[in-house]
Structure formats: C-alpha cells, structure tokens
C-alpha positions as CSV (number, residue, x, y, z in Angstrom):
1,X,0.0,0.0,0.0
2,X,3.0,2.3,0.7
3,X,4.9,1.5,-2.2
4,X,1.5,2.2,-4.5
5,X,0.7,5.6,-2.6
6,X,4.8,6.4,-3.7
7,X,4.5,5.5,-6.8
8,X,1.2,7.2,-7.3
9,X,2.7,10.5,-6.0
10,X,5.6,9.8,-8.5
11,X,4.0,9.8,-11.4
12,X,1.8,13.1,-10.6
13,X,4.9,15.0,-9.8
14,X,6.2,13.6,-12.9
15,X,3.1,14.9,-14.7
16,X,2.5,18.0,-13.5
17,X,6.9,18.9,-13.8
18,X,6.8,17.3,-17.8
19,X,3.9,20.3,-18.5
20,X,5.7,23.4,-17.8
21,X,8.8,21.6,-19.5
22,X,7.0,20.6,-22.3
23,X,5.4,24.4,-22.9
24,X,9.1,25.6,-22.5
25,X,10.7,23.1,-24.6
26,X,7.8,24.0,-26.8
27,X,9.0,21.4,-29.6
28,X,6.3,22.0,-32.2
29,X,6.9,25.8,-32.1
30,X,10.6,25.2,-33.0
31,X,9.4,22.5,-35.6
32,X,8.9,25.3,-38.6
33,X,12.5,26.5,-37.8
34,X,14.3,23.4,-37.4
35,X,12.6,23.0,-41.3
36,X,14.1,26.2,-42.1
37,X,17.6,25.3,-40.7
38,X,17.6,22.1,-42.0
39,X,16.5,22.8,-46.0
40,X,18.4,20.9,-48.4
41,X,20.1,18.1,-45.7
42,X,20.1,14.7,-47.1
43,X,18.0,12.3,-44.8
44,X,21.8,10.9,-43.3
45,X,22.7,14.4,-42.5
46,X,19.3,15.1,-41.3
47,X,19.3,12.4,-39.0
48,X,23.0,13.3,-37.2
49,X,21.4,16.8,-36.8
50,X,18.5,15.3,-35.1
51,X,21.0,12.8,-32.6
52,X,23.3,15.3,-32.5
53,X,20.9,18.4,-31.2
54,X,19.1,15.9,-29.0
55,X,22.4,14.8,-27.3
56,X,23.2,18.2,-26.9
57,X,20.0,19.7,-25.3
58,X,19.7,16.4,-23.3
59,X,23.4,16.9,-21.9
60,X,23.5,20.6,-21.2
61,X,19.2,19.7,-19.6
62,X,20.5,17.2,-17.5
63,X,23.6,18.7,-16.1
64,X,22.5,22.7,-15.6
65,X,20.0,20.6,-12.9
66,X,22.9,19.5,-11.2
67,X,25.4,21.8,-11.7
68,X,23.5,25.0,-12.6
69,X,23.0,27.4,-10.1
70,X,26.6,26.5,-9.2
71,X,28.7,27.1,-12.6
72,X,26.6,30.5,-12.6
73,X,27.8,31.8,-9.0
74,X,31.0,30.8,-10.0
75,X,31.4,32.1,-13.4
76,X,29.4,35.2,-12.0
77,X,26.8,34.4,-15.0
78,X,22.9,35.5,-14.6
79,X,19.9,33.8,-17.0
80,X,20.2,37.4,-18.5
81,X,23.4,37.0,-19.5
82,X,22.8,33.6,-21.2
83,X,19.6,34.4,-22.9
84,X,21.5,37.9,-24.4
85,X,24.3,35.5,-25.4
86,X,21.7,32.9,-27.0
87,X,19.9,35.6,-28.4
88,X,23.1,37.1,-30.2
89,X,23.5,33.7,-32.1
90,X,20.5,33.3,-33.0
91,X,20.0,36.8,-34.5
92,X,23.0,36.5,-36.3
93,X,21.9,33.1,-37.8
94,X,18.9,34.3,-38.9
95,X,20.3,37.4,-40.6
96,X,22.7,35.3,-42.5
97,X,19.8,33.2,-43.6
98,X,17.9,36.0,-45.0
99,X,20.6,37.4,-46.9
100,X,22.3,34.3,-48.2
101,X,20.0,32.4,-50.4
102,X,22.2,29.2,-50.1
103,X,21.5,27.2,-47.4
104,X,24.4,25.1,-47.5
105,X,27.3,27.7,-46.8
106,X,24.8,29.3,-43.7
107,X,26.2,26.6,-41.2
108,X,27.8,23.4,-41.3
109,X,25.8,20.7,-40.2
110,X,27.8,19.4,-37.5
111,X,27.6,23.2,-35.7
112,X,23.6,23.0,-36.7
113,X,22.7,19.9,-34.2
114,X,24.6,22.1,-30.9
115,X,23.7,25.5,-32.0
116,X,21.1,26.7,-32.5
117,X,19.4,23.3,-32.6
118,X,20.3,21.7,-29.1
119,X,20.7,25.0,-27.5
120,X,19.0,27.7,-27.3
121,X,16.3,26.3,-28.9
122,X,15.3,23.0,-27.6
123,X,16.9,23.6,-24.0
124,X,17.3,27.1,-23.6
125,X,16.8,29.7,-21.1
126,X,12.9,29.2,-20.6
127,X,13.8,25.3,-20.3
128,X,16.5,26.0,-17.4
129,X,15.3,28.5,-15.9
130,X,11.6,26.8,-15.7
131,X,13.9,23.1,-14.4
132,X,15.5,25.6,-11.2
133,X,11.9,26.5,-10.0
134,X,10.4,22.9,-10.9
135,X,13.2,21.1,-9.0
136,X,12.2,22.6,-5.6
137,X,8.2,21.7,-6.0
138,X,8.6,18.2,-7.7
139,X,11.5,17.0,-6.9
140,X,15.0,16.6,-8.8
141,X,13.8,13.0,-9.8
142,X,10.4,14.4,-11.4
143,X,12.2,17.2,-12.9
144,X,15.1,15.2,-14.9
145,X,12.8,12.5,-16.4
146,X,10.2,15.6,-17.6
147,X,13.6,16.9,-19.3
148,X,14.3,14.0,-20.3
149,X,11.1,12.6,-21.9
150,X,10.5,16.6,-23.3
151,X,14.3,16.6,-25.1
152,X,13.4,13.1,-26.9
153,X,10.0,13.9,-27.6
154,X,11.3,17.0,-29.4
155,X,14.0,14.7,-31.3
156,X,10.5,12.6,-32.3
157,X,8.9,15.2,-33.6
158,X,11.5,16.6,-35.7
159,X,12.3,13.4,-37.0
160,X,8.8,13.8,-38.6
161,X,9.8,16.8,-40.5
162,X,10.5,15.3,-44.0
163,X,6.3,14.5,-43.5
164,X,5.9,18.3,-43.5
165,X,8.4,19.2,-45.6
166,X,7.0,16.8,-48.5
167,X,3.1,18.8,-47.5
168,X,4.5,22.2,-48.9
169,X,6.6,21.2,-51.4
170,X,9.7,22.5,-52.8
171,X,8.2,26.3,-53.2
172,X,6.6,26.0,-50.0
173,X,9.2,25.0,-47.8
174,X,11.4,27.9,-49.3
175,X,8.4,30.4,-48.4
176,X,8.7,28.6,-45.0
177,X,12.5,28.9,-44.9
178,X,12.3,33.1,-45.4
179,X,9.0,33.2,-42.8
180,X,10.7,31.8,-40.3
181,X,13.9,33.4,-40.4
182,X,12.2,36.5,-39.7
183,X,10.1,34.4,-36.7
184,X,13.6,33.3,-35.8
185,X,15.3,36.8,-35.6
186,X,12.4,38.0,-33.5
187,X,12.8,35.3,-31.3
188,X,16.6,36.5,-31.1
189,X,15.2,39.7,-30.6
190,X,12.7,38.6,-27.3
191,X,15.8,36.7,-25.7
192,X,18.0,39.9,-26.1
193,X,15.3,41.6,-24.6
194,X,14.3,40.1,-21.6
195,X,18.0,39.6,-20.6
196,X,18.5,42.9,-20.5
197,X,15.5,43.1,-18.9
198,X,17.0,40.4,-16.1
199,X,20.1,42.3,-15.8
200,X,18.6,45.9,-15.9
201,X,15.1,45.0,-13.9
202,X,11.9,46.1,-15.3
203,X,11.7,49.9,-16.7
C-alpha cells in the first residue's frame, strides 16, 4: 500500500513537472524552424542533426539541474546573461539566412545539431530557468525524467519533419524557410530583450 501511494505520487509529480517543461521546450513551435535550418540536408545528414541536437540539449538539460546554479555563482553568469548570449546567435543566424539564399554555406551541419538546434532552442533559457523552479516543487527526480522525456520527444517530432516538408513542397518549404527566419530573428530579438531586462530590472 506504501509503495503504491509512492509510486502514485511519483507519477503526478512527474506529470505535472513534464507540462511546464514541455510548454518551455515547446518542440512544435521550434518544428517550422528546425525545417528552415535544416533545407536541403540529405535524410543521413538530417538524422546526425537530429542525434546530434538531442544529445546536446539532453546533456547541457541534465547537467545545468545538477550543476547549474553552481557554474553560474562561479562564473558570476545570470539567466540574463545567457539568454543575451543565445539571443546574439541566433539573430546572427537568422540574418545570415535571410541574406544568403544558399543554405548550405549558412552553417555546417555538425555546428547545426549544438547550436542553435540543441541549445537555445530546444533547451534554452525558458527550459532552465523553468527546471530551477520545478526542482524545488517536484522533486530533482520528477524534474530530470520531464527533461528527459520533453528533449526526446522533441528529437520525435522533428524526425517527422520530412512529412511536412514533403506537405509544402519545394516552393513552400522555401516560403517557410524566409518566414521563419524572420520568426527566428524575432525570437533572437525577445531573448535579447528580456536579458536585458534580467540584468537591468523592469523599466
């Protein structure tokens, strides 16, 4: 009866930590973008972007809830800091996409998976910042198998690009490419500014 009642009160604190995780992950937002990034990627190269960004959101996840709050005090680095610092790359990817028609001299695919891909956007600031405040409600158990569970999920999903990509077409998905360059530079644009906000305080 004990062991039920614990794992009954398990699996709710792994519930309700996997929905704020799963709205900051936020894996079918990112989906149009990771189409963007990834235009023109044979499925092999595809596929090592997908393990690749996965592995690197699940790593960076997993050990910021251990060692976050700790590398930060040391390095004397705020969540402002890092979502300016994510923000910047991601503005200046987006740029180079809208300017550079080819997609293949934008970024090399084994940067791609990492950055952007595996961080900011599938574990970035909202994803770390939203694990610190989950940790002390649910649990550090809850918290890493929502981050866990999220980070694959979003792997899942993009793995199921080509479906989408196949939908629109060839003109489409280059309509989509432009459109969400300019979604991804705004995006740059809120991380910039709410880490200033962070580091400045509200106006």
């Amino acid at each position: 009866m004990i062991l039920f009642c614990r794992t009954r009160c398990m699996a709710k604190n792994i519930l309700l930590a996997f929905i704020p995780i799963f709205v900051a992950v936020d894996a079918v937002g990112v989906l149009p973008i990771f189409v963007s990034l990834t235009e023109g990627m044979r499925r092999d190269e595809k596929t090592k972007t997908i393990t690749q960004s996965v592995l690197t959101a699940l790593l960076l996840a997993v050990g910021f809830v251990f060692l976050g709050k700790a590398v930060f005090k040391v390095l004397g680095i705020t969540i402002g800091d890092f979502m300016i610092a994510g923000g910047a790359i991601l503005f200046c990817l987006a740029i180079t996409d809208i300017i550079n028609p080819v997609k293949k001299q934008r970024m090399p695919g084994q940067q791609l998976g990492a950055v952007p891909l595996g961080t900011p956007l599938i574990v970035g600031p909202a994803v770390l910042t939203t694990s610190m405040v989950i940790i002390s409600q649910y649990g550090l158990v809850a918290t890493l198998i929502s981050v866990v569970v999220n980070v694959l999920l979003a792997g899942i999903i993009f793995s199921a690009s080509s479906v989408l990509i196949k939908v629109l077409g060839d003109a489409g998905s280059k309509a989509l490419s432009k459109v969400m360059s300019l979604l991804l530079a705004a995006i740059a644009t809120m991380l910039i500014r709410k880490g200033l906000t962070q580091i400045l305080g509200p106006s």
